[in-house]
PyMOL commands that place a pseudoatom at each C-alpha (Angstrom):
pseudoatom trace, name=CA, resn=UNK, resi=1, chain=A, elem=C, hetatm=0, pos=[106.029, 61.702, 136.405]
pseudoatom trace, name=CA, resn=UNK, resi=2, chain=A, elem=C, hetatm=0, pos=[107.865, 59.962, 138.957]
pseudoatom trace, name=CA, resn=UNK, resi=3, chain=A, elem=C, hetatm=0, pos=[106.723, 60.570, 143.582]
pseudoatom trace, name=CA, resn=UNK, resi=4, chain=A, elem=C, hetatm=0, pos=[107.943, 59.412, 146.479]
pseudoatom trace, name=CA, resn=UNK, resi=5, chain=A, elem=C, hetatm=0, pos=[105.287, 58.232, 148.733]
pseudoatom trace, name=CA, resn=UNK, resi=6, chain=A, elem=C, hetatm=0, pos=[105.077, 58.734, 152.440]
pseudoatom trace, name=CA, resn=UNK, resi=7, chain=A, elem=C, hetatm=0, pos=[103.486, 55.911, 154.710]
pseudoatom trace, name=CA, resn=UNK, resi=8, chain=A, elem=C, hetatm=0, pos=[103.681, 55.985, 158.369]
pseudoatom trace, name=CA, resn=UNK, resi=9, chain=A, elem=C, hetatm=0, pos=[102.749, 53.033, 160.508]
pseudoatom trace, name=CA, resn=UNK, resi=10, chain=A, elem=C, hetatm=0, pos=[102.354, 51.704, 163.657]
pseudoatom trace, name=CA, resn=UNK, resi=11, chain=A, elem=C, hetatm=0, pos=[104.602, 48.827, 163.850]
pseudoatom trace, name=CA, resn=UNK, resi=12, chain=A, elem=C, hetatm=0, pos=[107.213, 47.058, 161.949]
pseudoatom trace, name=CA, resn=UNK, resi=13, chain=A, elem=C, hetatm=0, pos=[104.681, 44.442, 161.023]
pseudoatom trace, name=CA, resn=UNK, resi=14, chain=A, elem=C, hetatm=0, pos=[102.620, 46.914, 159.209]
pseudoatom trace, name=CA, resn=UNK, resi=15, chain=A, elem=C, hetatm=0, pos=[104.892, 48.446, 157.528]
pseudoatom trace, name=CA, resn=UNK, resi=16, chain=A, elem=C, hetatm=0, pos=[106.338, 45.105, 156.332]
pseudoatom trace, name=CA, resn=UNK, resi=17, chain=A, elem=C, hetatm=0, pos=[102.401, 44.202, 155.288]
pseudoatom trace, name=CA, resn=UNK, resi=18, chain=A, elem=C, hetatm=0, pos=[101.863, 47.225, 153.767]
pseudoatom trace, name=CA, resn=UNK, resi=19, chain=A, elem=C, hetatm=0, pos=[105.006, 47.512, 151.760]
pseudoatom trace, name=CA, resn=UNK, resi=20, chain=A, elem=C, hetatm=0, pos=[104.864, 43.583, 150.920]
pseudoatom trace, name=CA, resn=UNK, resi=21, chain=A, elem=C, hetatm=0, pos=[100.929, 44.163, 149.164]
pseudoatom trace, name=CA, resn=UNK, resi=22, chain=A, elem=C, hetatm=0, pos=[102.654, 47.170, 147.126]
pseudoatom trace, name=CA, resn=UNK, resi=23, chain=A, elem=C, hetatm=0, pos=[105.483, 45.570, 146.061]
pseudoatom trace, name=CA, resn=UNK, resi=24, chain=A, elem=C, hetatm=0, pos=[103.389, 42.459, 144.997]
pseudoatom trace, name=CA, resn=UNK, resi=25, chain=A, elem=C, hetatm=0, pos=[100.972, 44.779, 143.195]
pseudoatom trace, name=CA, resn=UNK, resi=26, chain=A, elem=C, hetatm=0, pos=[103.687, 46.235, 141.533]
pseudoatom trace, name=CA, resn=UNK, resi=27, chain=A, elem=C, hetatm=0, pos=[102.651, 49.391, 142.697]
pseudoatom trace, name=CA, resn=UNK, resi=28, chain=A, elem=C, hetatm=0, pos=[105.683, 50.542, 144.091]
pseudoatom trace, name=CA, resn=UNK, resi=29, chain=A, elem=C, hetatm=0, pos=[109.586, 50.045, 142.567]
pseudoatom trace, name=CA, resn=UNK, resi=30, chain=A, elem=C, hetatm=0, pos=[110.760, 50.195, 146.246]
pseudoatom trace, name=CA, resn=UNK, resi=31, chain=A, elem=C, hetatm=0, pos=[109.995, 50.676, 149.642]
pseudoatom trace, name=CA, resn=UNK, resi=32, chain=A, elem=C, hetatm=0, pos=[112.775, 51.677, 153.019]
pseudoatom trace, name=CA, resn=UNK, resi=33, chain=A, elem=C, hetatm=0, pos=[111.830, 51.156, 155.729]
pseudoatom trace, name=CA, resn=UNK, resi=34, chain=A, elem=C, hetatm=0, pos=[112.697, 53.473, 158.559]
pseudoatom trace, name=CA, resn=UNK, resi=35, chain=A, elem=C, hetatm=0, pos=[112.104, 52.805, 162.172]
pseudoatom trace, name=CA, resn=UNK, resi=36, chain=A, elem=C, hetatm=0, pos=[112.031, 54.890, 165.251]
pseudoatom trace, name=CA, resn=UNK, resi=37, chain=A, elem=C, hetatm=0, pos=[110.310, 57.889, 164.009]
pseudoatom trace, name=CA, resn=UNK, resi=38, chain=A, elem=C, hetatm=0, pos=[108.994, 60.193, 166.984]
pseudoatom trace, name=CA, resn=UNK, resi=39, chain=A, elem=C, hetatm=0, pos=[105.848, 61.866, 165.900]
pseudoatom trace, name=CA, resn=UNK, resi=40, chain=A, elem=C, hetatm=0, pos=[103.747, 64.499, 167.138]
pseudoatom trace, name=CA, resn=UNK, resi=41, chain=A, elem=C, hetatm=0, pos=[100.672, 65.596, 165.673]
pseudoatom trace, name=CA, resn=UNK, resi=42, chain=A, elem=C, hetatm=0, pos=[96.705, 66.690, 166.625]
pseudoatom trace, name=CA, resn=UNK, resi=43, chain=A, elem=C, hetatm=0, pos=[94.274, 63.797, 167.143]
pseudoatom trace, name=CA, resn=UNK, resi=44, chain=A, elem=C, hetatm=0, pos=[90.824, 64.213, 168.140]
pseudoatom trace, name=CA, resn=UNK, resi=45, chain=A, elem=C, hetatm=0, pos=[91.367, 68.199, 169.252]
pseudoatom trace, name=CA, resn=UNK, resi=46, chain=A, elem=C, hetatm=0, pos=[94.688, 67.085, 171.201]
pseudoatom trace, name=CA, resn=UNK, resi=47, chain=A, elem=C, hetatm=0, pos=[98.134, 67.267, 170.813]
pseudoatom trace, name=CA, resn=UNK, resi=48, chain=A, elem=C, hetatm=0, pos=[99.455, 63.167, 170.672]
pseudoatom trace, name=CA, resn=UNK, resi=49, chain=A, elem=C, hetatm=0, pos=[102.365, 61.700, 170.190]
pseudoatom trace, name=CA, resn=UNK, resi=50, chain=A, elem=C, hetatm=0, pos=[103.722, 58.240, 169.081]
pseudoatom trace, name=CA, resn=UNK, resi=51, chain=A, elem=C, hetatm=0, pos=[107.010, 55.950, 167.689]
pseudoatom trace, name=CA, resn=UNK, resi=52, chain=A, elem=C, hetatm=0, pos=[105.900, 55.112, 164.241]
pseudoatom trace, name=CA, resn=UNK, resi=53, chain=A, elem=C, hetatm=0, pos=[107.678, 53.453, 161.334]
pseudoatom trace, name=CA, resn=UNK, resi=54, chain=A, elem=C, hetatm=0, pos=[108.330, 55.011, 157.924]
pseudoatom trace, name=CA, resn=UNK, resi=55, chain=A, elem=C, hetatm=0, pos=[107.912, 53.983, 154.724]
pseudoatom trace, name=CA, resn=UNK, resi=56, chain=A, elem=C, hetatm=0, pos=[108.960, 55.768, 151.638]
pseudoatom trace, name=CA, resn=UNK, resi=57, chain=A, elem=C, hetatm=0, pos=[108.154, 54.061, 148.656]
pseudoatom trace, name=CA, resn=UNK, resi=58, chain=A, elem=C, hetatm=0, pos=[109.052, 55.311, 144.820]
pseudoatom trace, name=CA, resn=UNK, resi=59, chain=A, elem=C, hetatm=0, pos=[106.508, 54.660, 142.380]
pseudoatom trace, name=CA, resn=UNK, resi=60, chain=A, elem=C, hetatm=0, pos=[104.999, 56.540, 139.334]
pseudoatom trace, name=CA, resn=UNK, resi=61, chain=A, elem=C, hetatm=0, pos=[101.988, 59.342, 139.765]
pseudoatom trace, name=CA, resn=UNK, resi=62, chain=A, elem=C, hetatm=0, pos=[99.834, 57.170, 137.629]
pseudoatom trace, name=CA, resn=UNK, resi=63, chain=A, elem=C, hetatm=0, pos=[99.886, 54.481, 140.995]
pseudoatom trace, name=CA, resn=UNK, resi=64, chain=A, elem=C, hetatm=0, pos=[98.871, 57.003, 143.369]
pseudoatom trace, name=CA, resn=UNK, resi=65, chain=A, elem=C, hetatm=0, pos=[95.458, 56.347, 143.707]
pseudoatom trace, name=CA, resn=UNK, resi=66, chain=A, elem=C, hetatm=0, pos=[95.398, 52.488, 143.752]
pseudoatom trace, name=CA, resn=UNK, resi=67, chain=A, elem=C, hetatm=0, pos=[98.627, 52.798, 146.397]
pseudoatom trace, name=CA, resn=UNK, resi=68, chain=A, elem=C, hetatm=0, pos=[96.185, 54.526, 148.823]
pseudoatom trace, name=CA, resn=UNK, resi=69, chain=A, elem=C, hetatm=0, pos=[93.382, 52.118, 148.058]
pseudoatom trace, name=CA, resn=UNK, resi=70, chain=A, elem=C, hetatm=0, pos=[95.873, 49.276, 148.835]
pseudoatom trace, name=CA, resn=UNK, resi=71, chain=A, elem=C, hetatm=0, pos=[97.139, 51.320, 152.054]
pseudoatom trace, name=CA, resn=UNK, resi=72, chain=A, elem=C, hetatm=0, pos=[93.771, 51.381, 153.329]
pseudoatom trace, name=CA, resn=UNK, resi=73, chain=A, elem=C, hetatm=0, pos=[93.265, 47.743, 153.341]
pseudoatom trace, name=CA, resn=UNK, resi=74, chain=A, elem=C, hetatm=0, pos=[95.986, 47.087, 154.972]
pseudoatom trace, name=CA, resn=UNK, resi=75, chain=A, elem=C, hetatm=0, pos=[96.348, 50.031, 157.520]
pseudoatom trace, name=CA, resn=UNK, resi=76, chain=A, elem=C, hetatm=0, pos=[95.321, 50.293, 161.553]
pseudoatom trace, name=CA, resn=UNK, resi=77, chain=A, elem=C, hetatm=0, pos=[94.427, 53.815, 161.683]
pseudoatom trace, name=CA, resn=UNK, resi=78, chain=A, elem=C, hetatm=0, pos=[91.334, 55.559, 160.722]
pseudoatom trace, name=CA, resn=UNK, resi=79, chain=A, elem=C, hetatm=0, pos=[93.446, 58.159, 158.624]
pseudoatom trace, name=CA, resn=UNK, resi=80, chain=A, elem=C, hetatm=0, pos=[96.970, 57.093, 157.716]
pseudoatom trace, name=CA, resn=UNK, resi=81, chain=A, elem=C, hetatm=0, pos=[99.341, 59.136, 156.131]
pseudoatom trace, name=CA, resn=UNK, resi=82, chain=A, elem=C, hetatm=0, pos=[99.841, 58.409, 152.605]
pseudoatom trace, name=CA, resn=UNK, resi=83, chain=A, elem=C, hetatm=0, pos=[101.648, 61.615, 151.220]
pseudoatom trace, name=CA, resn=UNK, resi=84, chain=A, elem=C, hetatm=0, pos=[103.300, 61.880, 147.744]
pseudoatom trace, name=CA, resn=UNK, resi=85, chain=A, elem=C, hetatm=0, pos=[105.712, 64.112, 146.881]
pseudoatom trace, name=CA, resn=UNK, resi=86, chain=A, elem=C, hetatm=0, pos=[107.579, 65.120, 142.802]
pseudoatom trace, name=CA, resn=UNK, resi=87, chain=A, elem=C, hetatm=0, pos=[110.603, 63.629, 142.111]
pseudoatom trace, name=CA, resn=UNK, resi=88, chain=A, elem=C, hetatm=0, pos=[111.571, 66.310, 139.694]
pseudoatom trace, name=CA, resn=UNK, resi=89, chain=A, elem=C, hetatm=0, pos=[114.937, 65.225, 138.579]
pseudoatom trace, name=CA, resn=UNK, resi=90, chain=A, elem=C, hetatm=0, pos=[116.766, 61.557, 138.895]
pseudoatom trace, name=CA, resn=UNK, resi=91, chain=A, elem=C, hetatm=0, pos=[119.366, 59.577, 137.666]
pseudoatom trace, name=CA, resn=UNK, resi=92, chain=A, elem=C, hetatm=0, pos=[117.775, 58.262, 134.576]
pseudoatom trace, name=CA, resn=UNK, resi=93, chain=A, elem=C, hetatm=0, pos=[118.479, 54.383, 134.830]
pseudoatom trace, name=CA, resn=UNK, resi=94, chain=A, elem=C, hetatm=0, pos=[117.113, 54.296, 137.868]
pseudoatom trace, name=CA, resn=UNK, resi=95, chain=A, elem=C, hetatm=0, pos=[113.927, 55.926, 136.770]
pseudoatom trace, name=CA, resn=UNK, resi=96, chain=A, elem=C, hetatm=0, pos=[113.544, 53.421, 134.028]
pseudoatom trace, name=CA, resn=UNK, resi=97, chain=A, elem=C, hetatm=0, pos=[113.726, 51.087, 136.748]
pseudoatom trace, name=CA, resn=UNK, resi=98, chain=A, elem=C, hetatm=0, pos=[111.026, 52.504, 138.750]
pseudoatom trace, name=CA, resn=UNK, resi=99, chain=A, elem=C, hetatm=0, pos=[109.134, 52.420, 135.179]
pseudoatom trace, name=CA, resn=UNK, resi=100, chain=A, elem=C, hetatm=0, pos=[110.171, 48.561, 134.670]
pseudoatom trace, name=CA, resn=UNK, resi=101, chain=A, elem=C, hetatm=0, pos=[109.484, 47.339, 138.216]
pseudoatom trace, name=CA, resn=UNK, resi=102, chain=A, elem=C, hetatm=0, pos=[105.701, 48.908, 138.177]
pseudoatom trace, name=CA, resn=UNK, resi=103, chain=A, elem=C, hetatm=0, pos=[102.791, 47.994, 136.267]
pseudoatom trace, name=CA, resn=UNK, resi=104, chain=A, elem=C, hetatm=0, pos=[101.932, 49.631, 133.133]
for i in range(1, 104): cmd.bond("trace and resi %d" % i, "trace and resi %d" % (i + 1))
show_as sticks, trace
zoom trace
């Protein structure tokens, strides 16, 4: 099974750290890179805001669990988001991409 992963950051810097160590674990085929992403959200019993970056990275479901190991490392806040969603369809030489650009 294939996900898209969802990483927000802090900075441009960390997202280009985080998504370099992914990509040079193999642990991700890809990673965009989205900036300017307004956030709102609960922190510490208040409502917060902040201009984040976004990474979406495709990978394999197998790579889940060592992606948010790696994340951690890397990462400047206590919890960061590291969501993955189902890719449940996709063009299929690009999935054997994803397949050939990961570790086994």
């Amino acid at each position: 099974m294939f996900i898209v992963v969802f990483i927000t950051t802090a900075n441009r810097g960390e997202a280009e750290r985080v998504s370099k160590t992914l990509l040079d674990a193999r642990l991700i085929a890809c990673a965009n890179i989205i900036k300017g992403v307004d956030s709102r959200f609960w922190w510490k019993g208040k409502k917060e805001k902040a201009r984040e970056y976004l990474l979406i990275a495709k990978t394999r479901k197998t790579l889940f669990k060592k992606i948010v190991k790696a994340v951690r490392k890397e990462h400047s806040y206590d919890i960061p988001e590291i969501i993955a969603i189902p890719i449940i369809a996709g063009h299929k030489p690009y999935l054997d991409w994803i397949i050939n650009s990961t570790r086994h």
